[in-house]
C-alpha positions as CSV (number, residue, x, y, z in Angstrom):
1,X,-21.5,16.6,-55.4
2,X,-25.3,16.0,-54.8
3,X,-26.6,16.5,-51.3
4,X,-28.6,14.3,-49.4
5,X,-32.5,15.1,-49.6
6,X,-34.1,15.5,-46.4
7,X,-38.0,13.6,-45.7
8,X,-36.2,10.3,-46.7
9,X,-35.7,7.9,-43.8
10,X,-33.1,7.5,-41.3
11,X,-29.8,9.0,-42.3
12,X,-27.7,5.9,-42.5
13,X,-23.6,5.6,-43.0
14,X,-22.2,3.4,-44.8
15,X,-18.1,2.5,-45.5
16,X,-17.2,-0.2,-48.5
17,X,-14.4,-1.4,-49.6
18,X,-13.5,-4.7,-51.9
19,X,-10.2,-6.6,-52.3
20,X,-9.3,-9.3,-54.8
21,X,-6.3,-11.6,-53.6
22,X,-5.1,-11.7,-57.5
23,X,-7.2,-9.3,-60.4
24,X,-9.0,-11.0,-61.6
25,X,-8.7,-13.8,-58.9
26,X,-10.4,-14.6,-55.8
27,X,-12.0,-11.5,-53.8
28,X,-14.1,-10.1,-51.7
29,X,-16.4,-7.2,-50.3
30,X,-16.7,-5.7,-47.4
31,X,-18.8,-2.8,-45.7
32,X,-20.3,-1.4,-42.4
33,X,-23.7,0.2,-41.9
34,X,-23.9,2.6,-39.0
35,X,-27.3,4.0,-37.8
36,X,-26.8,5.7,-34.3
37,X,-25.1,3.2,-32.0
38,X,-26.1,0.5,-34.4
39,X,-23.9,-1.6,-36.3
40,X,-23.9,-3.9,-38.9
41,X,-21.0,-5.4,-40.8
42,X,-21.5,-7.5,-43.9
43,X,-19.3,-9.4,-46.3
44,X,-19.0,-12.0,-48.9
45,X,-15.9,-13.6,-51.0
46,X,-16.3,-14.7,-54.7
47,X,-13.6,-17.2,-56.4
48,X,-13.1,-15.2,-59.5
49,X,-13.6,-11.6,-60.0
50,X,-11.9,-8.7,-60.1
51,X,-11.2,-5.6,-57.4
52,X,-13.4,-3.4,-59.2
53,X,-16.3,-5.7,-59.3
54,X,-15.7,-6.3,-55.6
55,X,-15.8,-2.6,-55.0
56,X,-19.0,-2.3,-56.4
57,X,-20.6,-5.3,-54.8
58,X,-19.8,-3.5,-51.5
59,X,-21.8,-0.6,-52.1
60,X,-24.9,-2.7,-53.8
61,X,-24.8,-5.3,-51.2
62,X,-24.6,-2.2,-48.2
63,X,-27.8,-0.8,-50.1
64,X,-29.8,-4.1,-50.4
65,X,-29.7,-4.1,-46.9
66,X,-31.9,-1.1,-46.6
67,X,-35.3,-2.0,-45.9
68,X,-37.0,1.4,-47.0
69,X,-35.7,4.7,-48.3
70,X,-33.2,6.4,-46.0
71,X,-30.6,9.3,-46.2
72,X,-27.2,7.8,-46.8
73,X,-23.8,8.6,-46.8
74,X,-21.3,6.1,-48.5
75,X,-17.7,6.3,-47.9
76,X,-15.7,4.8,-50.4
77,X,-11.6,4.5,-51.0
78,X,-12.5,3.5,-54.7
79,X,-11.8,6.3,-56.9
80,X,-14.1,4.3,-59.6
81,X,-16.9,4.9,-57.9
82,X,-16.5,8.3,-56.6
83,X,-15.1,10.0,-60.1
84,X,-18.0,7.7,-61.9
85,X,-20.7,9.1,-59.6
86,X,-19.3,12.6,-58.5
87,X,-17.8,13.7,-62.1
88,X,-20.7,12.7,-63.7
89,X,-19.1,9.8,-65.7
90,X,-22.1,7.5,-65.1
91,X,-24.4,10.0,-66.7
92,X,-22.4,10.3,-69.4
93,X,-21.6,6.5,-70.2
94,X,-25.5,6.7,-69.8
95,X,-25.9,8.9,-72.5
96,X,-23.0,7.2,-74.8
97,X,-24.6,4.0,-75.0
98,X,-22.8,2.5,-71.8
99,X,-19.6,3.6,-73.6
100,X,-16.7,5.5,-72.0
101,X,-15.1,8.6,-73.8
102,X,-13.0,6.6,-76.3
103,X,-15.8,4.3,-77.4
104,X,-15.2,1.4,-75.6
105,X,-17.8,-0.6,-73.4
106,X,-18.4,0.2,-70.0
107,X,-17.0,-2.5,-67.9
108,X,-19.1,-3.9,-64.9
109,X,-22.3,-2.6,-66.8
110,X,-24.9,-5.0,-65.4
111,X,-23.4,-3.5,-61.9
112,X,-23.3,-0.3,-62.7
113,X,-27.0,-0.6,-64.1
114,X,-28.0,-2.3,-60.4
115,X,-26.3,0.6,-58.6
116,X,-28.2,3.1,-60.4
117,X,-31.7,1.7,-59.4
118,X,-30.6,1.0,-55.7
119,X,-29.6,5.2,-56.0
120,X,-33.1,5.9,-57.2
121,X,-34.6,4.2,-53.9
122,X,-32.6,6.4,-51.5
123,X,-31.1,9.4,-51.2
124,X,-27.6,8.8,-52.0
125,X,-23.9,10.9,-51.5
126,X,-21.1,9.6,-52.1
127,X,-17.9,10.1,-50.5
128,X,-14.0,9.5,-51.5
129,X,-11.8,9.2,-48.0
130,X,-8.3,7.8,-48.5
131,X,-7.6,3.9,-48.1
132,X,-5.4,2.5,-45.3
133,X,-4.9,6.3,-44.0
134,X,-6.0,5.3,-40.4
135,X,-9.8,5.7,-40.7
136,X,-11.4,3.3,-38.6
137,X,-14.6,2.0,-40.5
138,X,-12.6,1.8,-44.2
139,X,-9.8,0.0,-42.3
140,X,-12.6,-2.6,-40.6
141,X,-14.1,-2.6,-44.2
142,X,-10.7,-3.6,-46.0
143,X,-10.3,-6.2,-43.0
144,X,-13.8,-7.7,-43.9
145,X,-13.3,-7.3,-47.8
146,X,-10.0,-9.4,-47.2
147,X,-11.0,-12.0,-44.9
148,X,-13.8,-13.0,-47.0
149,X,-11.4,-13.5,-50.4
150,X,-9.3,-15.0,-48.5
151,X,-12.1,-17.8,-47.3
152,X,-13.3,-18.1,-50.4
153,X,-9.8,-19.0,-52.1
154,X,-9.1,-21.7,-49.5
155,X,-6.2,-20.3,-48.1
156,X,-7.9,-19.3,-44.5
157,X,-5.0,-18.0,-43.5
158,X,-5.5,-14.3,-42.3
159,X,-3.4,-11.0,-41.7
């Protein structure tokens, strides 16, 4: 796991998560940006996508947000993200052409491709904690990710 590079900005936090109601189907994203006592919540819903997707979305979405290069830490429940980025599997589907071990494409390429130059403007580690295990910030994040698939499906009914 890479280490965060100190002389970047402000060391920022950020949890993610994304939900989809059905996959593919209606879903959402959701994430929290902590700086100090500071905190920011964002979220958005999408009428069809899938979970992946929405996972992804969190973390690009959380690092648009960032006004300059900082420090960060993301904390992520999607093992997608964490094995891709952590195991060296983006490098690798990198250096295959955007295609996986067997060959196949890459799916959520044009993502994956936007997550790699928002990575380049910080310095980015990324973290795997365990979904619904009690942790506050991934449990608020799957809360947001939720609420806003919910919205955008029409149901408005919330848990």
């Amino acid at each position: 796991m890479k280490e965060v590079k100190k002389g970047f900005g402000p060391c920022i936090t950020i949890y993610t998560d994304g939900a989809c109601l059905k996959n593919p189907g209606p879903g959402g994203y959701g994430a929290v940006l902590i700086h100090g006592d500071r905190i920011k919540e964002i979220s958005k819903g999408f009428p069809d996508t899938t979970n992946n997707r929405m996972e992804l979305l969190g973390v690009i979405s959380a690092l648009e947000t960032l006004r300059y290069p900082c420090e960060v830490v993301v904390f992520t429940d999607s093992q997608y993200i964490a094995k891709a980025i952590n195991q060296g599997w983006l490098n690798k589907w990198q250096q295959n052409g955007w295609k996986t071990s067997n060959r196949s494409d890459v799916k959520n390429k044009d993502l994956w491709q936007e997550m790699i130059r928002l990575i380049k403007e910080h310095s980015v580690v990324f973290k795997w904690v365990k979904g619904h295990s009690g942790d506050h910030y991934n449990e608020r994040c799957d809360v947001l990710a939720r609420d806003a698939a919910l919205e955008i499906s029409g149901s408005g009914i919330k848990n």
